[in-house]
C-alpha positions in Angstrom: 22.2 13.8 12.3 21.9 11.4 15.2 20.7 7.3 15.6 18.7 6.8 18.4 17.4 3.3 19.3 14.4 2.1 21.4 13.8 -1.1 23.4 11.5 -2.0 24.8 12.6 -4.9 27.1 15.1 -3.2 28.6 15.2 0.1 28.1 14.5 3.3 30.0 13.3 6.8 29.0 15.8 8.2 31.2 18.7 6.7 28.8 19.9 9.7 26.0 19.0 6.9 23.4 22.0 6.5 21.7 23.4 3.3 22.0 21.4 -0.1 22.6 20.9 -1.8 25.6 19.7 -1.4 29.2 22.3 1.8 29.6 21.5 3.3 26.4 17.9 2.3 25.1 15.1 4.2 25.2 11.8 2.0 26.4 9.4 3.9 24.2 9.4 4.9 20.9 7.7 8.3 21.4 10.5 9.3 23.6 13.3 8.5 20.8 11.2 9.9 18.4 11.1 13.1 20.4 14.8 13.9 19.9 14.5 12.7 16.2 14.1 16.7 15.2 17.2 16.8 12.7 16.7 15.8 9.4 18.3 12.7 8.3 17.9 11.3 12.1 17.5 7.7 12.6 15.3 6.1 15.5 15.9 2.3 15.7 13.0 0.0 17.3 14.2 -3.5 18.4 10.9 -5.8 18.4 11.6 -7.0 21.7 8.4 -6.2 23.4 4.9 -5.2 22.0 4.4 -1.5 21.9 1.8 0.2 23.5 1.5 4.0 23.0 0.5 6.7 20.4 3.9 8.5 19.2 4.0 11.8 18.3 6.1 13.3 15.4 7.3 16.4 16.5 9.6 17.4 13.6 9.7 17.3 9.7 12.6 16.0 7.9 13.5 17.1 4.3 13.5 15.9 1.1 17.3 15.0 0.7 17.3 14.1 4.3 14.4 12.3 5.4 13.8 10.9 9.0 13.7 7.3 9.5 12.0 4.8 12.2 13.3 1.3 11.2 12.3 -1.9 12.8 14.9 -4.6 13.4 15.0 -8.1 15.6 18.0 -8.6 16.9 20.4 -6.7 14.9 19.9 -3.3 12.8 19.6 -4.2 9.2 17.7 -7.5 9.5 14.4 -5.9 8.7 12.4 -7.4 11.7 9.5 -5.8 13.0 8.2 -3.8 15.6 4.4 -4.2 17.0 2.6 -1.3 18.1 -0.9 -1.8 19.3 -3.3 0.3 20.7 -5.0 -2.6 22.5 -8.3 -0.9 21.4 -7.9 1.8 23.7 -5.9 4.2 22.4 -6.2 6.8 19.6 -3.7 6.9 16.6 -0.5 4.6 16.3 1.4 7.7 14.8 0.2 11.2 15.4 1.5 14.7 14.9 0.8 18.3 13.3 1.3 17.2 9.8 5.8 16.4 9.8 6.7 15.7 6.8 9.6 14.1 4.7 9.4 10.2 7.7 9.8 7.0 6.3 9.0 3.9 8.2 10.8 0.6 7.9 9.5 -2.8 9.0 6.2 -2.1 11.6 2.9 -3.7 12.4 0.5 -1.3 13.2 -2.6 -2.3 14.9 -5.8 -2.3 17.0 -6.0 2.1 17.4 -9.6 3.1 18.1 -8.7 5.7 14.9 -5.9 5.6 12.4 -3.2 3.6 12.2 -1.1 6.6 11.1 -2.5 9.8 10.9 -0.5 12.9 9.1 -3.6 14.0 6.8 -1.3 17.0 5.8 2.1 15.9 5.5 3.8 15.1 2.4 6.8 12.7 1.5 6.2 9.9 3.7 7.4 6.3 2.7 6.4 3.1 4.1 8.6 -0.1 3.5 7.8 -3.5 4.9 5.1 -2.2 7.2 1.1 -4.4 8.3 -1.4 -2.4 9.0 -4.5 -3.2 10.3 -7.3 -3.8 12.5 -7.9 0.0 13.4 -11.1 2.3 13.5 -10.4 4.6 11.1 -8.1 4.7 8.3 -4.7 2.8 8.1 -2.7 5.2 6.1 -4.2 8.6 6.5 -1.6 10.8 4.5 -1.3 14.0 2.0 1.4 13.9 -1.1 4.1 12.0 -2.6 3.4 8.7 -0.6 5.3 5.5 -1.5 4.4 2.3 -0.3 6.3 -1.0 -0.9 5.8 -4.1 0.5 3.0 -3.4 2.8 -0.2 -5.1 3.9 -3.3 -3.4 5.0 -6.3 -4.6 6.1 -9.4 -4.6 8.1 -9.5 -0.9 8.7 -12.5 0.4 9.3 -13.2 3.0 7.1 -10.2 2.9 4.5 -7.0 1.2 4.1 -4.9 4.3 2.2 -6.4 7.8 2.3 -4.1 10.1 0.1 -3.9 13.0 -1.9 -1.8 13.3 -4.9 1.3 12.0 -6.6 1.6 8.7 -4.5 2.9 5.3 -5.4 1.9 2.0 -4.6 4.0 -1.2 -5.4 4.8 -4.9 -4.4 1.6 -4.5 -1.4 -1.7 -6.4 -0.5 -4.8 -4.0 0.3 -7.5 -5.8 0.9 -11.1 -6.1 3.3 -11.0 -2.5 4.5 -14.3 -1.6 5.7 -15.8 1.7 4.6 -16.3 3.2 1.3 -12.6 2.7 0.0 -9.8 0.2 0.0 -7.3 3.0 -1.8 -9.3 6.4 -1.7 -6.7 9.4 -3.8 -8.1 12.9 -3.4 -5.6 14.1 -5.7 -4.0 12.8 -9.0 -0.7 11.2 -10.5 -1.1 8.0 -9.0 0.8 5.0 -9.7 -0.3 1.2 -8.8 2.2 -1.5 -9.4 2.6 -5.3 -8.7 -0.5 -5.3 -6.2 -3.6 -6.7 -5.0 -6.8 -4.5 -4.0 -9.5 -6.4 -3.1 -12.7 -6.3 -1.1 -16.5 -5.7 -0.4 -16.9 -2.0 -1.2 -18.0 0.8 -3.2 -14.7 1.7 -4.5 -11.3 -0.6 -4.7 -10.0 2.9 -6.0 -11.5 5.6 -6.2 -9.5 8.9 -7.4 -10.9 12.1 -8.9 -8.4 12.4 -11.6 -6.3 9.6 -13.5 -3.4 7.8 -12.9 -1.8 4.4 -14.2 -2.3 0.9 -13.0 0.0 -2.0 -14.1 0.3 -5.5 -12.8 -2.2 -5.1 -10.4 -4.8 -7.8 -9.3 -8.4 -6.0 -8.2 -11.1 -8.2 -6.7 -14.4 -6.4 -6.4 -15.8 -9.7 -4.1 -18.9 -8.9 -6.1 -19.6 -5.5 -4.8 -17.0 -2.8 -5.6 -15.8 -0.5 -8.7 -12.3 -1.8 -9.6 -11.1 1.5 -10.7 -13.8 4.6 -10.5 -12.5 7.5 -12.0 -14.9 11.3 -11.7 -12.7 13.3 -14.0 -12.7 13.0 -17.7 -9.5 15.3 -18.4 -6.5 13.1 -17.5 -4.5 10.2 -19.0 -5.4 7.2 -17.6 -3.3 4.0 -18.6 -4.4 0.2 -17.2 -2.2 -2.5 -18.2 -1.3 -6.1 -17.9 -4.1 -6.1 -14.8 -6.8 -8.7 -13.7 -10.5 -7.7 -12.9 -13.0 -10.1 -11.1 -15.8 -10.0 -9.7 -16.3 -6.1 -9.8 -19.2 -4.7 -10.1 -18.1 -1.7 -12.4 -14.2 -2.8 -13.9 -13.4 0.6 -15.0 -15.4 3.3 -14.4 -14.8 6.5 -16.1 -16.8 9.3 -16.3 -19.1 10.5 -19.4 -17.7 12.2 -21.9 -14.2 11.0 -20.8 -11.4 11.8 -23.4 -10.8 8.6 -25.1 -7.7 9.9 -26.7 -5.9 10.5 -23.4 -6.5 6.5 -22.3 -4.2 3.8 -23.0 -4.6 -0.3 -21.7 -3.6 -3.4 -23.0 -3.6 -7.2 -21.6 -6.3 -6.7 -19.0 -8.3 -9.8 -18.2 -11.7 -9.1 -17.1 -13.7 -12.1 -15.3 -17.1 -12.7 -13.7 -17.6 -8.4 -13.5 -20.9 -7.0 -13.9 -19.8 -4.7 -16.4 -16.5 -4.4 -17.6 -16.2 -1.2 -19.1 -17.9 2.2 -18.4 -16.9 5.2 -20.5 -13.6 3.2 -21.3 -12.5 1.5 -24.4 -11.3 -1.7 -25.0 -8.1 -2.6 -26.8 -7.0 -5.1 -28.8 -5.7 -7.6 -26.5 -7.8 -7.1 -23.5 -9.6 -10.3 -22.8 -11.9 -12.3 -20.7 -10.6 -15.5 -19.2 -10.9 -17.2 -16.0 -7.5 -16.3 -13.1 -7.9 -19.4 -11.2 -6.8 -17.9 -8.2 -5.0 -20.6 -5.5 -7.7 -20.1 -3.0 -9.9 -16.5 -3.6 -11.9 -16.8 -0.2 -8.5 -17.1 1.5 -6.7 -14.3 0.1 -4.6 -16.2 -2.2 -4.6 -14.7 -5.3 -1.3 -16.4 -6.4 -2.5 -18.3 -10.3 -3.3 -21.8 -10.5 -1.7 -23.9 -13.2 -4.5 -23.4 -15.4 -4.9 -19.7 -15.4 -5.5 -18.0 -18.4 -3.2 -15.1 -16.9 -0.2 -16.8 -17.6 2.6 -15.7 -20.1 -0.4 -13.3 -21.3 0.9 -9.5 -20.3 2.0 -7.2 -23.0 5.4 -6.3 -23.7 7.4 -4.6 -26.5 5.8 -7.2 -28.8 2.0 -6.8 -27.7 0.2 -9.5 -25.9 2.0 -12.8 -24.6 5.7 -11.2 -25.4 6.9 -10.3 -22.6 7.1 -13.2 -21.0 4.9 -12.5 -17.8 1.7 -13.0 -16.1 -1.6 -10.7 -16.2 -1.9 -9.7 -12.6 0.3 -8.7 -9.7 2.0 -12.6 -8.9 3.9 -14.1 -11.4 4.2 -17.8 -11.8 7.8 -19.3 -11.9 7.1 -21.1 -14.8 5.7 -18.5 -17.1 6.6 -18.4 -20.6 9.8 -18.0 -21.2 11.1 -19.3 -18.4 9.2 -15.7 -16.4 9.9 -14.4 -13.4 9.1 -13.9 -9.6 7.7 -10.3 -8.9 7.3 -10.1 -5.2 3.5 -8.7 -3.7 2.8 -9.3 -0.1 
């Protein structure tokens, strides 16, 4: 395994890489990335200038041994940010023939006349601190076994995450991707957590078979499905979630097994229809979120929203001491808790 770092201030391609600074530095990431063909390899970017290039991935890591591409400011470990922009010229902001088994640290992604990152085969990739955005295409164009955690993606042309199966999503804003889809799974086992999905399309998600939702925040701006579901043969469990302004809630499919769904503590406000093919449970409710500002993206609760101290715990509804939705209010019941989205 080797560290290889890239800066691109003072760097130079001609440098092996692997140490920082004007003597050891690489100037583009593509060229550290091209040595990164061990498993468990490390290629450090130092935000020190904008980046302006597609980079390749020219090796897979493995499951035990990933390899990494972690932003930093000044010193490795701070968890400042790269930029890579494709100025609207160029292509895809990472590209390759499906490498699997990357994970990406601490990134802004932007302004590719396609995908932001594009591996539509590859499997095992994990995205941590990482903005999206602004490109023609998809933002996160990937296969299986995704995780993404504390990310923000947005204004994508055609998608914002385009997966397959067993992927995670936790602690990240997705919101006013243009297309069809803000998350669009062509696979199943999907788990949403602590999150916001919002904006004008047909689908906020859209997946062919189930998966499970909890503390999420979906926002349908009056247009989209919250959750459309096309398979009726899965378990499908939607908890402690908020639901506005959708036109469909939850959209299951006819003749959907009833026995294999499970919810509890949603709130459902302003929708069209809150329920299709789904049943309600006890302590589902309608109430009004009272968003901090909704047309600016602020879906943090106002002091007088009915999501507060309302999720369900080990005692049902209101017990566990925590807020329907993905923010949580610092002065929930109980005393609450922060959870961290965005």
């Amino acid at each position: 395994m080797a560290t290889y770092y890239v800066d691109g201030a003072v760097g130079d391609d001609a440098n092996d890489g692997l140490s920082e600074g004007a003597s050891g530095a690489k100037l583009t990431i593509d060229a550290a990335v091209s040595l990164a063909t061990t498993a468990g390899d490390i290629v450090y970017v130092k935000a020190s200038a904008t980046y302006g290039e597609v980079v390749t991935l020219d090796a897979s890591g493995t499951t035990s041994a990933p390899i990494g591409v972690v932003g930093y400011t000044s010193t490795v470990g701070d968890g400042g940010r790269f930029v890579l922009d494709g100025t609207d010229t160029l292509t895809d902001g990472f590209f390759g023939s499906n490498r699997s088994y990357w994970y990406f640290h601490n990134m802004e992604v932007k302004n590719f006349t396609d995908n932001g990152f594009d591996q539509s085969a590859a499997d095992g990739m994990r995205f941590v601190n990482c903005s999206i955005h602004d490109n023609g295409d998809r933002g996160i164009y990937v296969d299986n076994w995704t995780q993404i955690d504390r990310c923000e993606i947005y204004n994508n042309s055609v998608a914002g995450v385009w997966a397959d199966q067993y992927c995670n999503i936790t602690n990240s804003l997705i919101y006013d991707n243009g297309g069809s889809y803000q998350v669009r799974c062509s696979g199943y086992s999907w788990y949403i957590s602590r999150s916001v999905i919002a904006g004008a399309s047909t689908y906020l998600v859209y997946l062919p078979w189930a998966g499970s939702f909890e503390h999420v925040t979906f926002d349908g701006k009056n247009t989209a499905h919250g959750i459309h579901c096309t398979s009726a043969f899965y378990p499908m469990t939607i908890q402690n979630c908020i639901f506005h302004d959708c036109d469909t809630a939850i959209n299951m499919p006819a003749g959907a097994y009833r026995s294999n769904q499970a919810g509890g503590a949603n709130m459902f406000s302003s929708n069209t229809t809150d329920y299709a093919n789904w049943t309600a449970t006890d302590d589902d409710f309608t109430g009004t979120p009272a968003f901090t500002d909704e047309a600016g993206g602020d879906y943090t609760l106002g002091p007088t929203s009915d999501a507060i101290g309302a999720a369900r715990g080990l005692g049902g509804a209101g017990s566990s001491n925590l807020d329907v939705g993905a923010y949580q209010t610092a002065a929930a019941a109980g005393g609450g808790r922060i959870v961290y989205a965005g």
